[in-house]
Structures are given as C-alpha cells and as structure tokens.
Predicted model as a PDB file, atoms N, CA, C, CB and O in Angstrom, pLDDT in the B-factor column:
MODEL        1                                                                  
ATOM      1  N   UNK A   1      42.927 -91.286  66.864  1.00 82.00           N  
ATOM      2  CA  UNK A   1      42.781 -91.580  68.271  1.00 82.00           C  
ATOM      3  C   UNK A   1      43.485 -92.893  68.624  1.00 82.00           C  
ATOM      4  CB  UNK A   1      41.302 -91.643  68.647  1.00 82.00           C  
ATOM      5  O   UNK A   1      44.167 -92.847  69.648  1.00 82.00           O  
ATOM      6  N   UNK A   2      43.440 -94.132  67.918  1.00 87.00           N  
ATOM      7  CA  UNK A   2      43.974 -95.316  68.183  1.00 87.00           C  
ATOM      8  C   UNK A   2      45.246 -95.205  67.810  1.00 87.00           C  
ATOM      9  CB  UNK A   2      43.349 -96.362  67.624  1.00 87.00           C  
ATOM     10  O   UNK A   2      46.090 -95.718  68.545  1.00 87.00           O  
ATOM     11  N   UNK A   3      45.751 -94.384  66.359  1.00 93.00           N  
ATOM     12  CA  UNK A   3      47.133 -94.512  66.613  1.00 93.00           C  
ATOM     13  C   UNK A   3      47.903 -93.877  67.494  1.00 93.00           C  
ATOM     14  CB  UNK A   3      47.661 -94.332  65.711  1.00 93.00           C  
ATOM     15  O   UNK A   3      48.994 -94.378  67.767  1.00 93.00           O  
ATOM     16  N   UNK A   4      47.361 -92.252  68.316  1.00 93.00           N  
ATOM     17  CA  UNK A   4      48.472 -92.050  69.779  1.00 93.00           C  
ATOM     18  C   UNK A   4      48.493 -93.234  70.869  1.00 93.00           C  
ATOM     19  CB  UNK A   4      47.954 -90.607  70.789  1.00 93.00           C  
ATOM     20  O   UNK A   4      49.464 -93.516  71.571  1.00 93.00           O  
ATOM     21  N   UNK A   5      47.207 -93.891  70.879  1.00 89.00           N  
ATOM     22  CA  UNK A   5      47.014 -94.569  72.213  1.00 89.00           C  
ATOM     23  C   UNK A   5      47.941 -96.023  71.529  1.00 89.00           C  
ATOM     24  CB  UNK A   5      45.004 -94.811  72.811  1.00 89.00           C  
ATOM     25  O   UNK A   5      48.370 -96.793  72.388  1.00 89.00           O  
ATOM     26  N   UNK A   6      48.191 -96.327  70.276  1.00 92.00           N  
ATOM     27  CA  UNK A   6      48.971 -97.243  70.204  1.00 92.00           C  
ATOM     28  C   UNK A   6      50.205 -96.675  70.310  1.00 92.00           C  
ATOM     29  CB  UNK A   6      48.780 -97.972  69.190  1.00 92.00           C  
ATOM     30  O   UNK A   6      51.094 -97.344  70.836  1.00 92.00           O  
ATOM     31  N   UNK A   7      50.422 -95.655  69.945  1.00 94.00           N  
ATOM     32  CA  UNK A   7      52.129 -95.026  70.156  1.00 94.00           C  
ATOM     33  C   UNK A   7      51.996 -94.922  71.975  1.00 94.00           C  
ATOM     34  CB  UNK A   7      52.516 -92.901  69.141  1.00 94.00           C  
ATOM     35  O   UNK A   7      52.743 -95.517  72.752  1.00 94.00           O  
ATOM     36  N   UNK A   8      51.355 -94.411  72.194  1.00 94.00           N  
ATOM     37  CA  UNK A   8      51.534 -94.148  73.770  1.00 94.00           C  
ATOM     38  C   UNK A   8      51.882 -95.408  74.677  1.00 94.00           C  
ATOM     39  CB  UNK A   8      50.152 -93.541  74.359  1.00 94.00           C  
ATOM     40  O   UNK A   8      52.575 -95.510  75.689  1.00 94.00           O  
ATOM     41  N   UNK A   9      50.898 -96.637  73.697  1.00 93.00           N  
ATOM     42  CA  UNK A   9      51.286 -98.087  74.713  1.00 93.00           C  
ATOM     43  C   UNK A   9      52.418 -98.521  74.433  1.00 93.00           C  
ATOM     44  CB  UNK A   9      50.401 -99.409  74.582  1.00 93.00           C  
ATOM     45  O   UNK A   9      53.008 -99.079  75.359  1.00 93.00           O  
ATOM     46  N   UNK A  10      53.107 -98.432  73.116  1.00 94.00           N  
ATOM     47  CA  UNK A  10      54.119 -98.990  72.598  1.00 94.00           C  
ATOM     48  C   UNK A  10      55.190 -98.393  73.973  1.00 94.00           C  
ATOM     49  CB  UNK A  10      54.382 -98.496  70.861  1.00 94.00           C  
ATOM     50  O   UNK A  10      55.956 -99.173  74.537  1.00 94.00           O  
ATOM     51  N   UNK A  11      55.095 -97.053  74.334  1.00 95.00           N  
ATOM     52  CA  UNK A  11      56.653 -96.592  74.856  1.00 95.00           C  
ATOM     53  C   UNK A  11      56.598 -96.988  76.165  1.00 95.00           C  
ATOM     54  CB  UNK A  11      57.096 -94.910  74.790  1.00 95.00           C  
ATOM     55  O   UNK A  11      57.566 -96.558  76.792  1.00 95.00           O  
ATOM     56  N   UNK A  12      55.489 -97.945  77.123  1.00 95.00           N  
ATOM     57  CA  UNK A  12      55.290 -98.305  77.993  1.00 95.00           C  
ATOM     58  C   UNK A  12      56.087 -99.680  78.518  1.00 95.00           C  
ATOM     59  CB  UNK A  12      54.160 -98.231  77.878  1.00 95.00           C  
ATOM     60  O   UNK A  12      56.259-100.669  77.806  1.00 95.00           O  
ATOM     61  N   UNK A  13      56.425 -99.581  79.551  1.00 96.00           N  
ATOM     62  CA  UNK A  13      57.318-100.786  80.104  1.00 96.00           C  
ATOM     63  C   UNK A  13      56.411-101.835  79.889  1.00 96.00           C  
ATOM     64  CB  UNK A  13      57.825-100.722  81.717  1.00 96.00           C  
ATOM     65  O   UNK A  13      55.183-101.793  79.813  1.00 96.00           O  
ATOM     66  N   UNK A  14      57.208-102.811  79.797  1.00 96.00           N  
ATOM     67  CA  UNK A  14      56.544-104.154  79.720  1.00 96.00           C  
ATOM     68  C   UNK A  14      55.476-104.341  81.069  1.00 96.00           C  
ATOM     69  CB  UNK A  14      57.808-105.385  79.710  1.00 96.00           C  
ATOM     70  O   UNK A  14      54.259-104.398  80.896  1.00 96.00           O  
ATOM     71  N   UNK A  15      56.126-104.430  82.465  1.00 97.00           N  
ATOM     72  CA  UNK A  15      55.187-104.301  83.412  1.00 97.00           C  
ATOM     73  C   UNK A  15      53.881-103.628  83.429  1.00 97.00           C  
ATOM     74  CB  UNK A  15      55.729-103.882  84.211  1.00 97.00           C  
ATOM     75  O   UNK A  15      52.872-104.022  84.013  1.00 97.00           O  
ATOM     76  N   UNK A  16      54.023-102.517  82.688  1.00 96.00           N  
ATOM     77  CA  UNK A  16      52.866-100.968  83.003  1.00 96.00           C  
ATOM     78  C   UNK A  16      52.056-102.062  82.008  1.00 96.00           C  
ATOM     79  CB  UNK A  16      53.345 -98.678  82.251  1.00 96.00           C  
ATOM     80  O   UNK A  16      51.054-102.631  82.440  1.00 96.00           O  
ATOM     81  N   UNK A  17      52.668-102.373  80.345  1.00 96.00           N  
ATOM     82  CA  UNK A  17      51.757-103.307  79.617  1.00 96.00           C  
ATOM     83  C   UNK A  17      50.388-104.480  80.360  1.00 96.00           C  
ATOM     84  CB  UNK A  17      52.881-104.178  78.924  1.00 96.00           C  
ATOM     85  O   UNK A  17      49.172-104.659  80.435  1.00 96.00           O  
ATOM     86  N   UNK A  18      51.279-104.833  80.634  1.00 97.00           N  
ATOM     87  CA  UNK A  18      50.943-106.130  81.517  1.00 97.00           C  
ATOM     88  C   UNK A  18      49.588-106.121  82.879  1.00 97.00           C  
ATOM     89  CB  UNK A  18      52.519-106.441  82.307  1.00 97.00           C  
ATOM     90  O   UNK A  18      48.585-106.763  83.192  1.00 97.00           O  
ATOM     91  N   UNK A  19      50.401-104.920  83.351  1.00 97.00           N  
ATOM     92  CA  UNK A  19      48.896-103.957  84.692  1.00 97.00           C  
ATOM     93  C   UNK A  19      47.857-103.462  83.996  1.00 97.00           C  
ATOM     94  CB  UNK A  19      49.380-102.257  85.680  1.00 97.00           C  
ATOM     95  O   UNK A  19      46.775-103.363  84.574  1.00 97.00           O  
ATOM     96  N   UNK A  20      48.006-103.003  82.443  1.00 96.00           N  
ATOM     97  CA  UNK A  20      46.828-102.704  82.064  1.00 96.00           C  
ATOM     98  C   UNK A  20      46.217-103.267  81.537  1.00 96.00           C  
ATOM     99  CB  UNK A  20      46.707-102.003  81.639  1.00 96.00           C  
ATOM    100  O   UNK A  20      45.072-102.912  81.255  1.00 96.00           O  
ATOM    101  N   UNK A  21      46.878-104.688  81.093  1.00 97.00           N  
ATOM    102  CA  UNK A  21      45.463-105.597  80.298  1.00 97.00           C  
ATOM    103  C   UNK A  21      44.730-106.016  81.383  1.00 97.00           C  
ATOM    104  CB  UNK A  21      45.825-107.120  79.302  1.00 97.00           C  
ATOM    105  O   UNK A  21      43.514-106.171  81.274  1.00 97.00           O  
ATOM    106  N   UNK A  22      45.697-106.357  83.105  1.00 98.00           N  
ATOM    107  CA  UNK A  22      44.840-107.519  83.980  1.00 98.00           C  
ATOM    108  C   UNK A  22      44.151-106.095  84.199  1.00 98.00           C  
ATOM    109  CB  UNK A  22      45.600-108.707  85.536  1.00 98.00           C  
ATOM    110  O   UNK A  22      42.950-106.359  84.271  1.00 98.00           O  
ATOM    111  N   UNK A  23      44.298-104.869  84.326  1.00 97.00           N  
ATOM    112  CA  UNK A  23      43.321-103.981  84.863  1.00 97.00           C  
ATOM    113  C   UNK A  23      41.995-103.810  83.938  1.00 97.00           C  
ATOM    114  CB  UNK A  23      44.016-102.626  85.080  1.00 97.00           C  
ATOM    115  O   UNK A  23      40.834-103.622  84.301  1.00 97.00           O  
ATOM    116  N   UNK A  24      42.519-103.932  82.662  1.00 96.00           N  
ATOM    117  CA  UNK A  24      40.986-104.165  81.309  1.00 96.00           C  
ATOM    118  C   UNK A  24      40.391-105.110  81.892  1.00 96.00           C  
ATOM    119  CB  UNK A  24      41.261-104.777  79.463  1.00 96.00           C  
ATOM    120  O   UNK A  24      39.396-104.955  82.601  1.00 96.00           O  
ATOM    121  N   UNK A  25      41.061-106.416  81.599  1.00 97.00           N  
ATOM    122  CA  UNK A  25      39.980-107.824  82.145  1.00 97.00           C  
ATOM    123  C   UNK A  25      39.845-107.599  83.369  1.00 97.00           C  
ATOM    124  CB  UNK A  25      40.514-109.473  82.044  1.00 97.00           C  
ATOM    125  O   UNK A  25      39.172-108.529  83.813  1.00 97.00           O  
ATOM    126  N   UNK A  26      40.217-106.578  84.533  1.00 96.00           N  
ATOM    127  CA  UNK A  26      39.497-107.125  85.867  1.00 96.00           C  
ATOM    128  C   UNK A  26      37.741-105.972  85.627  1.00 96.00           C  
ATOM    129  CB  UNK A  26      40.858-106.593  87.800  1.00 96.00           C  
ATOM    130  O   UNK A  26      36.598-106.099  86.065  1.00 96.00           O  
ATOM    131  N   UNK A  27      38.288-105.151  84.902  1.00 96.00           N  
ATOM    132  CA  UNK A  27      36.740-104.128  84.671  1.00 96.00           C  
ATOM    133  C   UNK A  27      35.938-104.946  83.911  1.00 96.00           C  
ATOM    134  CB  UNK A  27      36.858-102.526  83.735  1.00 96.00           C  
ATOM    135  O   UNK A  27      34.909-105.372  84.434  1.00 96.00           O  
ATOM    136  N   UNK A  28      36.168-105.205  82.943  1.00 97.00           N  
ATOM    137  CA  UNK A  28      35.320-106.315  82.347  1.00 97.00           C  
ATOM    138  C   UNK A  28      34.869-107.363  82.899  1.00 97.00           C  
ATOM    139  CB  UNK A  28      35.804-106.809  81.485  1.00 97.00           C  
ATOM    140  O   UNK A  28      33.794-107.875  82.585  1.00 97.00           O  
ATOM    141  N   UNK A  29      35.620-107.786  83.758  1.00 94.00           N  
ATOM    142  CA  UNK A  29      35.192-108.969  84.235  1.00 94.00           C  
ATOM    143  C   UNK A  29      33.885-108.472  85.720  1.00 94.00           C  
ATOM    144  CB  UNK A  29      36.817-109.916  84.727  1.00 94.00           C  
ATOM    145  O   UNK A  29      32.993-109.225  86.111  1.00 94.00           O  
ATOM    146  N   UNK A  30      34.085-107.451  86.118  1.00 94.00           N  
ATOM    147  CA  UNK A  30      33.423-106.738  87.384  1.00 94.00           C  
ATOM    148  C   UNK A  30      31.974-106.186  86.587  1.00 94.00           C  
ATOM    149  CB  UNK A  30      34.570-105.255  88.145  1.00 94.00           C  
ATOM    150  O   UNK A  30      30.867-106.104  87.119  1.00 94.00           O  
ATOM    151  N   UNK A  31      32.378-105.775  84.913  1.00 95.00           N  
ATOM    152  CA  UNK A  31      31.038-105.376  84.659  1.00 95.00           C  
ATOM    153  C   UNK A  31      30.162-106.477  84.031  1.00 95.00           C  
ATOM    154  CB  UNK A  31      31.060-104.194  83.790  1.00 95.00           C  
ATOM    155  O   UNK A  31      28.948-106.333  84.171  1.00 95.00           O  
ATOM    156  N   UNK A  32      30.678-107.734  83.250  1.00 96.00           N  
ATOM    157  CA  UNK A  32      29.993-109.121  83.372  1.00 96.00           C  
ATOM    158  C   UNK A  32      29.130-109.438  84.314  1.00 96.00           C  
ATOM    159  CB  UNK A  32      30.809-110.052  83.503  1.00 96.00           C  
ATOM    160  O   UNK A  32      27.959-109.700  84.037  1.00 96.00           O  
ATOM    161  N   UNK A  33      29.706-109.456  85.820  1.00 96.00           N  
ATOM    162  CA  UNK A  33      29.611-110.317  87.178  1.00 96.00           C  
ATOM    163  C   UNK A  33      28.671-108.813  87.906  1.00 96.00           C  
ATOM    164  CB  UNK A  33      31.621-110.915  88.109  1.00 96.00           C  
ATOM    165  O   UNK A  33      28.583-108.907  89.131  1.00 96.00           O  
ATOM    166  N   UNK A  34      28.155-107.810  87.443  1.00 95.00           N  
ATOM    167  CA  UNK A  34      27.881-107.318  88.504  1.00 95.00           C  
ATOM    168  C   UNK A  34      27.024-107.436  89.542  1.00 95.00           C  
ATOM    169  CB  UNK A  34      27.818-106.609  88.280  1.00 95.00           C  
ATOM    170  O   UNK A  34      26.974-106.935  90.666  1.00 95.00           O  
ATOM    171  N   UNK A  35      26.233-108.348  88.821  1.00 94.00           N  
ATOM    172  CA  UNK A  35      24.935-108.453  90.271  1.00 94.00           C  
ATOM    173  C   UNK A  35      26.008-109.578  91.125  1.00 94.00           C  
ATOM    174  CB  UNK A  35      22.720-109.457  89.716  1.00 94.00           C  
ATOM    175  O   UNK A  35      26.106-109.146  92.274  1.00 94.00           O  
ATOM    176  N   UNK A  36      26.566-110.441  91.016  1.00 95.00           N  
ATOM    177  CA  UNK A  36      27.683-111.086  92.030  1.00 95.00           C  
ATOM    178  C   UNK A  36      28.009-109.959  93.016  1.00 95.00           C  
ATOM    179  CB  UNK A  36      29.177-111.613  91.218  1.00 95.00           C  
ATOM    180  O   UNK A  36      27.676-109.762  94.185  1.00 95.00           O  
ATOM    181  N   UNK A  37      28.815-109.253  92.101  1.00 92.00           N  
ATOM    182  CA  UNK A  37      29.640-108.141  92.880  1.00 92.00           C  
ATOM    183  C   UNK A  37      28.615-107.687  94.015  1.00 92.00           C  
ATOM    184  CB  UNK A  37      30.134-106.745  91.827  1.00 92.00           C  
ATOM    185  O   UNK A  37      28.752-107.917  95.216  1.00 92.00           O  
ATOM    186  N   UNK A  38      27.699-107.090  93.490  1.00 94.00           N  
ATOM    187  CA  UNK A  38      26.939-105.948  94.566  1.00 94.00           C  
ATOM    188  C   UNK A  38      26.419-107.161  95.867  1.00 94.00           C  
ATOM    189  CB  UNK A  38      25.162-104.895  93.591  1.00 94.00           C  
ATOM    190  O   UNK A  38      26.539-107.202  97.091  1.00 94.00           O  
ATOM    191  N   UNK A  39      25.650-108.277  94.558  1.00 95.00           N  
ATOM    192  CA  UNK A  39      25.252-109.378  96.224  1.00 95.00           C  
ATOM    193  C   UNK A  39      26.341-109.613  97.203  1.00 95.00           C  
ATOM    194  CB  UNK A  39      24.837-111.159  95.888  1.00 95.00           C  
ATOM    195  O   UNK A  39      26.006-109.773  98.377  1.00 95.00           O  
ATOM    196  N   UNK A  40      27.597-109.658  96.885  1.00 93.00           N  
ATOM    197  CA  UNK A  40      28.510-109.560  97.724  1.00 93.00           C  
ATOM    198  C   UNK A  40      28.835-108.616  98.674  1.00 93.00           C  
ATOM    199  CB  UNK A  40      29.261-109.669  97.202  1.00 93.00           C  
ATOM    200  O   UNK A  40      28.942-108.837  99.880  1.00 93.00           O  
ATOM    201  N   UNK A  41      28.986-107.578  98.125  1.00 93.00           N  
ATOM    202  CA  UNK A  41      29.164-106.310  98.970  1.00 93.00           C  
ATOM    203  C   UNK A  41      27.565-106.187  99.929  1.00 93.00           C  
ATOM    204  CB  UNK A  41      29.481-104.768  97.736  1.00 93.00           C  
ATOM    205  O   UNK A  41      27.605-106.133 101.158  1.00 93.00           O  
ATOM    206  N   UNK A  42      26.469-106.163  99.298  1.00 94.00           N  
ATOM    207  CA  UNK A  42      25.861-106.316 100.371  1.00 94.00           C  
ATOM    208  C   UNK A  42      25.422-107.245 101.128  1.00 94.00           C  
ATOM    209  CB  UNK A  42      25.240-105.894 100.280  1.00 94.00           C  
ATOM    210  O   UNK A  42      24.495-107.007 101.902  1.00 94.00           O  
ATOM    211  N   UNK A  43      26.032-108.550 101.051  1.00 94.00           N  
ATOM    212  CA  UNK A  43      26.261-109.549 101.957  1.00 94.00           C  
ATOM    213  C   UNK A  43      27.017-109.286 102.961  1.00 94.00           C  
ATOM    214  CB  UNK A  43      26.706-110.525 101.454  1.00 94.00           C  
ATOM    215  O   UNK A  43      26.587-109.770 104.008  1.00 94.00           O  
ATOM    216  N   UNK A  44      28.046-108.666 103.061  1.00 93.00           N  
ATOM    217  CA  UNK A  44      29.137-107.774 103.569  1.00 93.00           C  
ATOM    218  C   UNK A  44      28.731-107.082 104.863  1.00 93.00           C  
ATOM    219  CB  UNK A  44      29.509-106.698 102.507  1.00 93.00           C  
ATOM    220  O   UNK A  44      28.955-107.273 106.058  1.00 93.00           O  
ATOM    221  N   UNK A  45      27.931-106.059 104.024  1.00 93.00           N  
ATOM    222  CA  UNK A  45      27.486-105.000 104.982  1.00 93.00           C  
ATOM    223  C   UNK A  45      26.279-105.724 105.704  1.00 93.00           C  
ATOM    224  CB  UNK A  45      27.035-103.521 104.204  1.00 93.00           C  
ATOM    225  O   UNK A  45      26.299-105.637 106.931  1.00 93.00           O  
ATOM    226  N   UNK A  46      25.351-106.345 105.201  1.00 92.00           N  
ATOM    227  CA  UNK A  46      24.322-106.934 106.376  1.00 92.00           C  
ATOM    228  C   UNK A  46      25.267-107.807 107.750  1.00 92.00           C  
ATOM    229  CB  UNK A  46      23.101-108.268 105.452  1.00 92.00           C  
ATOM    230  O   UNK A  46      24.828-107.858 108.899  1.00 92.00           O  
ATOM    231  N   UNK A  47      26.410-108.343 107.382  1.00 91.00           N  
ATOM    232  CA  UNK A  47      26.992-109.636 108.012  1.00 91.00           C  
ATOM    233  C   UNK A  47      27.722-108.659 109.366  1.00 91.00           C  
ATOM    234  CB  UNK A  47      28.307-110.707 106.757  1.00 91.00           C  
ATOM    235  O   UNK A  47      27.551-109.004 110.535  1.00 91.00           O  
ATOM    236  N   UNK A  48      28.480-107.506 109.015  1.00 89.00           N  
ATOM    237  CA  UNK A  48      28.574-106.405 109.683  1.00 89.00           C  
ATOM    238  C   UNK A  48      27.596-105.800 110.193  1.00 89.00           C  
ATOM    239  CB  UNK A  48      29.064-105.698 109.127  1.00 89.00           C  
ATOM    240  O   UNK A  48      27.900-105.861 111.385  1.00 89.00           O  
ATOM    241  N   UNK A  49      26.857-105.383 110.156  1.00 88.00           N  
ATOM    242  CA  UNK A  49      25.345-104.696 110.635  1.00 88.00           C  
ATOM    243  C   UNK A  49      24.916-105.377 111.589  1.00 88.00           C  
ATOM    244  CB  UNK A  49      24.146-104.659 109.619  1.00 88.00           C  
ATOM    245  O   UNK A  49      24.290-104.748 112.441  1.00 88.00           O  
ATOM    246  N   UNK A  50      25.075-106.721 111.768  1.00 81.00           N  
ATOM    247  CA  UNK A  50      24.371-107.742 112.173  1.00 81.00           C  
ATOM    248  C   UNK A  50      22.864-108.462 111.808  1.00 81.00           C  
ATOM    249  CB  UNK A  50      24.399-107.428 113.203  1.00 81.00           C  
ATOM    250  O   UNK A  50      22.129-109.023 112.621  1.00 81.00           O  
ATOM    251  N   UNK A  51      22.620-108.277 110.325  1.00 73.00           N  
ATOM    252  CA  UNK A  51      21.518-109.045 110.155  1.00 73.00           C  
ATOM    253  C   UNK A  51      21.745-110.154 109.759  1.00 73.00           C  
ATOM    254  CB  UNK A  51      20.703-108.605 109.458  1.00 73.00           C  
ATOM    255  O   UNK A  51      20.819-110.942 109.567  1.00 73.00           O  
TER     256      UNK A  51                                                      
ENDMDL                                                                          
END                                                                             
C-alpha cells in the first residue's frame, strides 16, 4: 500500500507535492483546533442571526 502511494507521489509535480503536504497540515491542524473551529463558525452564525 505505501509503496504505490510512494510511486504515485514520486510522479507528481513538485507544486501538486507541495498542495498536499499544506493540505495534510491544514487537516491536521483543523482536527487539533476543533473546538476553535466550531466556536468560530458558531460565532459566525449567531453574529448573522443577530444574537
């Protein structure tokens, strides 16, 4: 399993490389932080709502 997904990353442009680590660390970083996240989003929606 790890060696297609290392052959598969290898034939990948440098850019595509690059979008998928910040896209790893931005999931990781969203599933660390999640109670942030959600207090945010529903900070959001009350501020809209008007409460």
């Amino acid at each position: 399993m790890f060696k297609k997904f290392k052959v598969w990353f290898s034939a990948q442009s440098d850019t595509t490389k690059g979008l998928i680590i910040v896209g790893l660390i931005c999931i990781i970083g969203i599933i660390l932080r999640w109670d942030a996240v959600v207090g945010g989003i529903r900070h959001g929606f009350d501020f809209y709502s008007g409460k």
